[in-house]
C-alpha positions as CSV (number, residue, x, y, z in Angstrom):
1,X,114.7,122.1,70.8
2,X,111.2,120.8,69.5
3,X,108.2,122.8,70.0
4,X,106.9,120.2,72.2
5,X,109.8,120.0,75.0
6,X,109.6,124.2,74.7
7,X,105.9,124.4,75.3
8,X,107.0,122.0,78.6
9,X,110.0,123.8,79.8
10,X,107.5,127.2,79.9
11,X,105.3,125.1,82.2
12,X,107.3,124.6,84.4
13,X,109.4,128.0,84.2
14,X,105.9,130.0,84.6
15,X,105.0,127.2,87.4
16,X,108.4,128.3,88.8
17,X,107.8,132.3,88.8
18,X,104.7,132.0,90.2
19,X,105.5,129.9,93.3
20,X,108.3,131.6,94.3
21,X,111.3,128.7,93.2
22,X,114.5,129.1,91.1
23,X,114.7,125.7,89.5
24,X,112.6,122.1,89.2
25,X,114.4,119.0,89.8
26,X,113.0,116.1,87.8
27,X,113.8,112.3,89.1
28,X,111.3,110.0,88.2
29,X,110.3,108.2,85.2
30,X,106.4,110.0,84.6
31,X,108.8,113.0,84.4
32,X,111.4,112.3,82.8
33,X,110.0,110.9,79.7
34,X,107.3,113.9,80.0
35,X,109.8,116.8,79.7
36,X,111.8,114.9,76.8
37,X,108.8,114.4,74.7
38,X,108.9,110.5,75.2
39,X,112.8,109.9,75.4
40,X,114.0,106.9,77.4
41,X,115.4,107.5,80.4
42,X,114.8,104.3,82.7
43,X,116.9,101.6,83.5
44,X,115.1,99.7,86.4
45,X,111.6,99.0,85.1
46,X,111.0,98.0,89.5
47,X,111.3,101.7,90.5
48,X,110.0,104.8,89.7
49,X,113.3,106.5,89.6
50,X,115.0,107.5,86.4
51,X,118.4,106.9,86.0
52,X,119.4,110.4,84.8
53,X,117.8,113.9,86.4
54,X,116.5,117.0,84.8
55,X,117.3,120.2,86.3
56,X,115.3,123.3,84.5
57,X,115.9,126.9,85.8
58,X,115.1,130.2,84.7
59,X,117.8,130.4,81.6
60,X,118.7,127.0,81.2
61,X,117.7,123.1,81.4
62,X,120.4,120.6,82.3
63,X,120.0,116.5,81.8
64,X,122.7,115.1,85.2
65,X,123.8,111.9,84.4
66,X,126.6,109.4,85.9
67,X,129.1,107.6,83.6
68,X,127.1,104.6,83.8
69,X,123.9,106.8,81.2
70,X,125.6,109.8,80.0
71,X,126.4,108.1,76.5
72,X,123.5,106.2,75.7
73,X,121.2,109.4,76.9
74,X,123.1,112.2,75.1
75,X,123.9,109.6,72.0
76,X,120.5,107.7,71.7
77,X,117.6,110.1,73.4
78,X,118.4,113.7,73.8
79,X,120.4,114.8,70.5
80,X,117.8,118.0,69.7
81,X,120.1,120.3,72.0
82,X,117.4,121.2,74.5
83,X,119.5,120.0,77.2
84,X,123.6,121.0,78.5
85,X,124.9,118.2,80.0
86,X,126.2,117.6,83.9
87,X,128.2,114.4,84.2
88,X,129.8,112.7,87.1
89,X,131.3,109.2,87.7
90,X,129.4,106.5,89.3
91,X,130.8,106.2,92.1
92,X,130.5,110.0,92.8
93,X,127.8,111.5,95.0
94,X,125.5,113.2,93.1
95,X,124.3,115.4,95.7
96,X,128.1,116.7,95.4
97,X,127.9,117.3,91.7
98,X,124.7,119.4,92.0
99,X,125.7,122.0,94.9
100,X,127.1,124.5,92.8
101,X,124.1,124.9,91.2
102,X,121.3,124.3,93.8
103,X,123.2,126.4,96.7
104,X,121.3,129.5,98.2
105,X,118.2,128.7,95.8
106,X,115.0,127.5,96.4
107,X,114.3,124.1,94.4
108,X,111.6,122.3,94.2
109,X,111.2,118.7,92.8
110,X,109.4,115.7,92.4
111,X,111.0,113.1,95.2
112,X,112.7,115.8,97.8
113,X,116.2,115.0,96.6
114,X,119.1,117.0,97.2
115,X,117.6,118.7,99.9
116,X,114.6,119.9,97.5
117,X,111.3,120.8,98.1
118,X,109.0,117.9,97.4
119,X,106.7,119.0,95.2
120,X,105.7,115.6,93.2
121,X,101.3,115.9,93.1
122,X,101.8,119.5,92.2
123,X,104.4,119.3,89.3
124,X,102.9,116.2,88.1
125,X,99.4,117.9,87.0
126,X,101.5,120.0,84.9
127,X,101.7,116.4,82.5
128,X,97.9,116.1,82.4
129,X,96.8,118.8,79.3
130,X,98.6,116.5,75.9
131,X,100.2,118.5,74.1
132,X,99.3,118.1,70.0
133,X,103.2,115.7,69.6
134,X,101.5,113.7,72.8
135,X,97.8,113.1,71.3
136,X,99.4,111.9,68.2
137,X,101.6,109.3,69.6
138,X,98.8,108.4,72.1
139,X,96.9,107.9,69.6
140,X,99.2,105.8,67.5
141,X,99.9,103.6,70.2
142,X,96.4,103.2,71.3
143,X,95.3,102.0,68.2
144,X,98.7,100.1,67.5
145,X,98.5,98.4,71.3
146,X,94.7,97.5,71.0
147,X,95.2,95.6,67.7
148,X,98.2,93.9,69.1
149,X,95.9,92.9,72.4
150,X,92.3,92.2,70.2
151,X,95.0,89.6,67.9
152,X,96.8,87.9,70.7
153,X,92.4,87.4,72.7
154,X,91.5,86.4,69.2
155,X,94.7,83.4,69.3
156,X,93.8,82.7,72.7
157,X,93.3,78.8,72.4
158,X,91.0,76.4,75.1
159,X,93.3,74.7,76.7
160,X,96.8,76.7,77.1
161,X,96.9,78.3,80.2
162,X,96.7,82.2,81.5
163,X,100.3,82.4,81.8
164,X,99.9,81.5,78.1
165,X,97.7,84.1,76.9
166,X,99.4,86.5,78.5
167,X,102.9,85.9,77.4
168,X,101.8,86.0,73.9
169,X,100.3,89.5,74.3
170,X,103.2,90.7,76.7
171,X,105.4,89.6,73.4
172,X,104.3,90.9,70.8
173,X,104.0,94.3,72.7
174,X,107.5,94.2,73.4
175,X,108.1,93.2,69.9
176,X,106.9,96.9,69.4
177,X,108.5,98.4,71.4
178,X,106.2,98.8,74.7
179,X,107.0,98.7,78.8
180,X,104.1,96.3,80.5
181,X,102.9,97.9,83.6
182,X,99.5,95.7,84.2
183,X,98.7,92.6,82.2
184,X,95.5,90.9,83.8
185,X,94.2,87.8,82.6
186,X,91.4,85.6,84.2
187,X,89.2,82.7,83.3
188,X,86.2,81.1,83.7
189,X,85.3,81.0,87.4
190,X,88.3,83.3,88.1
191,X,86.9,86.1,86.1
192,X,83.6,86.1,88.5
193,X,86.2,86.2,91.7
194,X,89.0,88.7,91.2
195,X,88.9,92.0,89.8
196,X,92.9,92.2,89.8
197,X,93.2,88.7,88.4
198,X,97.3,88.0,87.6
199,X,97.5,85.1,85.4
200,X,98.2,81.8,86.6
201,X,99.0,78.2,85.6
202,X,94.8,77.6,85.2
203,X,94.5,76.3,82.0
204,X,91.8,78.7,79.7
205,X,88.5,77.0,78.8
206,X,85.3,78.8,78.1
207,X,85.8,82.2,79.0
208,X,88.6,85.0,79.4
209,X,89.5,88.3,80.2
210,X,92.5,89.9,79.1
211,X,93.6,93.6,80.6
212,X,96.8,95.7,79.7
213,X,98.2,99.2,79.9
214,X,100.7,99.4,77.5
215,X,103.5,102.2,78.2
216,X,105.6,103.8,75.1
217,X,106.9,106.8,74.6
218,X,105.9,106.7,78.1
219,X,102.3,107.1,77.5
220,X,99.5,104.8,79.0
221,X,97.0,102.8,76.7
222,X,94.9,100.9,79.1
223,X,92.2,98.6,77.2
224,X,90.4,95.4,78.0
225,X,89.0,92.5,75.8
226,X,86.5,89.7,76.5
227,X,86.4,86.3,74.8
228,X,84.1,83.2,74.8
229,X,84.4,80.1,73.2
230,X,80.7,79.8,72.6
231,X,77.9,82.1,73.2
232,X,78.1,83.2,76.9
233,X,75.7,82.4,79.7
234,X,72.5,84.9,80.6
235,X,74.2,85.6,83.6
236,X,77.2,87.7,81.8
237,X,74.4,88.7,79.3
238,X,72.8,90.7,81.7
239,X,76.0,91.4,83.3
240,X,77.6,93.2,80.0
241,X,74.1,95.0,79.1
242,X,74.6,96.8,82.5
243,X,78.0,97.4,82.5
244,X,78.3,98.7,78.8
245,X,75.3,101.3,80.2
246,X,78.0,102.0,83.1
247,X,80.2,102.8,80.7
248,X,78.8,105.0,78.2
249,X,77.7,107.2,81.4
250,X,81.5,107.5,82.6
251,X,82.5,108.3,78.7
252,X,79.7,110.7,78.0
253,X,79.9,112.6,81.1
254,X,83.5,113.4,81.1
255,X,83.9,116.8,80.0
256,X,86.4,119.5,80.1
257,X,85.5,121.4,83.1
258,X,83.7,119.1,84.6
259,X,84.8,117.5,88.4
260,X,85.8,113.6,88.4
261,X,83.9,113.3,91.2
262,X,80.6,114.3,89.7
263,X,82.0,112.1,86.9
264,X,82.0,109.2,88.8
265,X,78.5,109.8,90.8
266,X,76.8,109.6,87.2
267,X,78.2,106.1,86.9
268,X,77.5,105.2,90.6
269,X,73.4,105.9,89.3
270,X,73.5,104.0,86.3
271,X,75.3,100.8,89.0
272,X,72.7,101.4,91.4
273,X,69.6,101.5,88.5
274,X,70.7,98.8,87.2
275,X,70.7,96.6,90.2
276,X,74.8,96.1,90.4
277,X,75.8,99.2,93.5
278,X,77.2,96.3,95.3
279,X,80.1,95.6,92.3
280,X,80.5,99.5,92.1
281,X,82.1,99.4,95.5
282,X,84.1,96.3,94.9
283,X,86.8,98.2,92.3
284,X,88.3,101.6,91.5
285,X,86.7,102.9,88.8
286,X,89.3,104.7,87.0
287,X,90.2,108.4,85.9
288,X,93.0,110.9,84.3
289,X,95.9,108.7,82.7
290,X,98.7,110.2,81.0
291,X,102.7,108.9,82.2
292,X,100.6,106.5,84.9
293,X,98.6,104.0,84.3
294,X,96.2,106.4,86.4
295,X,97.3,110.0,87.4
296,X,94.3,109.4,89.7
297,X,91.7,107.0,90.5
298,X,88.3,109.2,90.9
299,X,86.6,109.9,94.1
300,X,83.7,110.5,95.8
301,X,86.4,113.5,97.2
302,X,88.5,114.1,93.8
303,X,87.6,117.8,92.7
304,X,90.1,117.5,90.1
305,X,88.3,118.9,87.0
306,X,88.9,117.7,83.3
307,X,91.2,119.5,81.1
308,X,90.8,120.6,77.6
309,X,93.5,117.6,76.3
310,X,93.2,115.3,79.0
311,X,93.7,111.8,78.8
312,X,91.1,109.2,80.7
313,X,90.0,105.7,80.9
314,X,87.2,104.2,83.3
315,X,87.2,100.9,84.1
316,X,84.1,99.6,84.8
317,X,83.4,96.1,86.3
318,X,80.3,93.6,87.3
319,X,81.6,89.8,88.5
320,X,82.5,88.8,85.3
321,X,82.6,91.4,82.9
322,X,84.6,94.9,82.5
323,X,85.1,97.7,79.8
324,X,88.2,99.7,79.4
325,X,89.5,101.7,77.3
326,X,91.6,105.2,76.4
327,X,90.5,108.2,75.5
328,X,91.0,111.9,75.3
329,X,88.9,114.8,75.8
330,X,88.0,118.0,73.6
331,X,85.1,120.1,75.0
332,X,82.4,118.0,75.2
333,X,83.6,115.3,73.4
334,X,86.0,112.1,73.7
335,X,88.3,110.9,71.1
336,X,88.4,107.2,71.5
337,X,92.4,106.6,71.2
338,X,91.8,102.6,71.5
339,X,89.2,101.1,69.1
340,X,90.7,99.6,66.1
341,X,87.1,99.4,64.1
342,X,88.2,95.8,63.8
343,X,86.7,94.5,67.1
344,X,83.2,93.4,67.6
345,X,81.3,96.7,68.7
346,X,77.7,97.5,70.2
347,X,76.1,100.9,69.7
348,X,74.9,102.7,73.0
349,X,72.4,105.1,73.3
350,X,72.8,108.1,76.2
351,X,70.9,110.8,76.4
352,X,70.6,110.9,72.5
353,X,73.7,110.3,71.8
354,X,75.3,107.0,70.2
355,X,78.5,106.1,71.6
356,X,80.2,102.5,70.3
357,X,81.8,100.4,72.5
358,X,83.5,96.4,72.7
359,X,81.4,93.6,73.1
360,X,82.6,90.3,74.0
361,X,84.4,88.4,71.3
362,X,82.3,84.9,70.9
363,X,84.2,82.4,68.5
């Protein structure tokens, strides 16, 4: 067993002892991949359910799989040991298999199966503190994801089409090994429309926006790039000096112990100063991220307060322009897990401190 999937399986157990349950039923994908240390357990990329279940109780920690996984899982992903195995044919019900195990306890889990105790908001903050295994590979993916994303908006040609520029990113992701949860790509007039743009058959040809979050090891890298062929009108000028103000607030501001909410209220003054509270209400914002593309999206009621560890990324937008990107927090600072140091950059001053952030690609 790795240190990592230890440190996870004490969570939960101390979680367990002082909430009055005997065991944790795992089912969905977040989960699954949390408790693992990053190991595969998805078939259906459409739901949120994991093929195989984890079952952790007091003493032990068992992976329950149907003939259809249990080779692949046991063979593939979970070789360290950590886990005893409970196997059943597919055709079997699983709800069956488990009784001897779950009968006359008290089980909680993340969906309500098997006549569990839903418990799915609660376990789930138990993912948002990174372990030091999770900041590493969040940070090799963020910088790995990024590059792969800043190459395919540099290729980006006038002419092709969204559906384009967005295959080639959603590509060579794959290529490396990542699930695509969100790829966003808009252009020209569309980028001043929608702030969810999905790509379409438009063909690209002075301006475009390209968003991702980029799942592996099931962790979330969520960026976003800007590109113009030729310099870019005063209107997103003054757009982007705003918003890259925005965004340095959100950044700067989130620290460990401090409430999202009051996170998000320092960005709401920096919309409003700036002359742009009309676009604030017009998108979510962002927040925590982690095994979602957002654990939540902040609040003018989110209490939630940062972790020491915690992953984030805001998502600030005006018509036309947004910044995005992933980072994790250490006391009062923020370790940027997405800049490559190969983009273009602009230096932001806040409250005496510099903090460098994307500016729009113009080629």
């Amino acid at each position: 067993m790795t240190h990592e999937v230890n440190e996870k399986l004490t969570r939960v157990r101390t979680w367990m002892a002082e909430n009055g349950f005997d065991g944790v039923l795992f089912s969905t994908n977040p989960n699954f991949f949390w408790i693992t240390g990053g190991k595969q357990g998805f078939v259906d990329k459409g739901t949120m359910d994991a093929a195989v279940d984890v079952l952790v109780m007091p003493e032990k920690a068992w992976v329950i799989c149907n003939s259809s996984e249990r080779y692949r899982i046991m063979e593939e992903e979970l070789t360290d040991g950590a886990f005893e195995l409970i196997d059943y044919r597919w055709h079997e019900e699983k709800e069956e298999i488990l009784k001897p195990y779950l009968m006359g306890k008290r089980i909680a889990s993340d969906t309500g199966i098997c006549g569990s105790e839903n418990r799915g908001t609660k376990l789930q903050a138990l993912r948002y503190a990174l372990t030091e295994e999770e900041e590493r590979r969040l940070e090799e993916i963020g910088v790995e994801s990024a590059q792969i994303l800043e190459d395919s908006v540099r290729d980006v040609k006038a002419g092709e089409t969204e559906w384009e520029a967005a295959g080639r990113v959603v590509g060579r992701l794959m290529a490396k090994g990542y699930q695509i949860p969100v790829c966003l790509v808009a252009s020209d007039d569309r980028v001043l429309k929608y702030r969810h743009p999905l790509p379409t058959e438009k063909r690209i040809e002075k301006y475009v926006l390209i968003a991702i979050c980029a799942q592996k090891y099931g962790l979330t890298s969520s960026i976003t790039r800007l590109k113009s062929f030729g310099s870019v009108s005063e209107e997103i000028k003054e757009k982007y000096e705003a918003l890259l103000k925005v965004d340095a607030a959100f950044i700067t501001n989130t620290k460990v112990g401090v409430s999202a909410r009051s996170i998000l209220e320092k960005g709401y003054e920096v919309y409003s100063r700036e002359g742009y509270e009309a676009d604030f209400h017009l998108h979510h914002q962002g927040g925590a991220l982690g095994y979602l593309t957002r654990d939540y999206c902040a609040n003018f009621h989110t209490e939630d307060l940062v972790l020491e560890g915690q992953g984030f990324s805001w998502n600030p937008t005006i018509a036309g322009v947004k910044l995005e990107d992933t980072f994790v927090v250490h006391g009062d600072n923020q370790k940027i897990m997405t800049e490559t140091g190969s983009w273009v950059y602009r230096d932001i001053e806040v409250d005496g401190r510099i903090i460098r952030r994307p500016d729009i690609l113009i080629q």
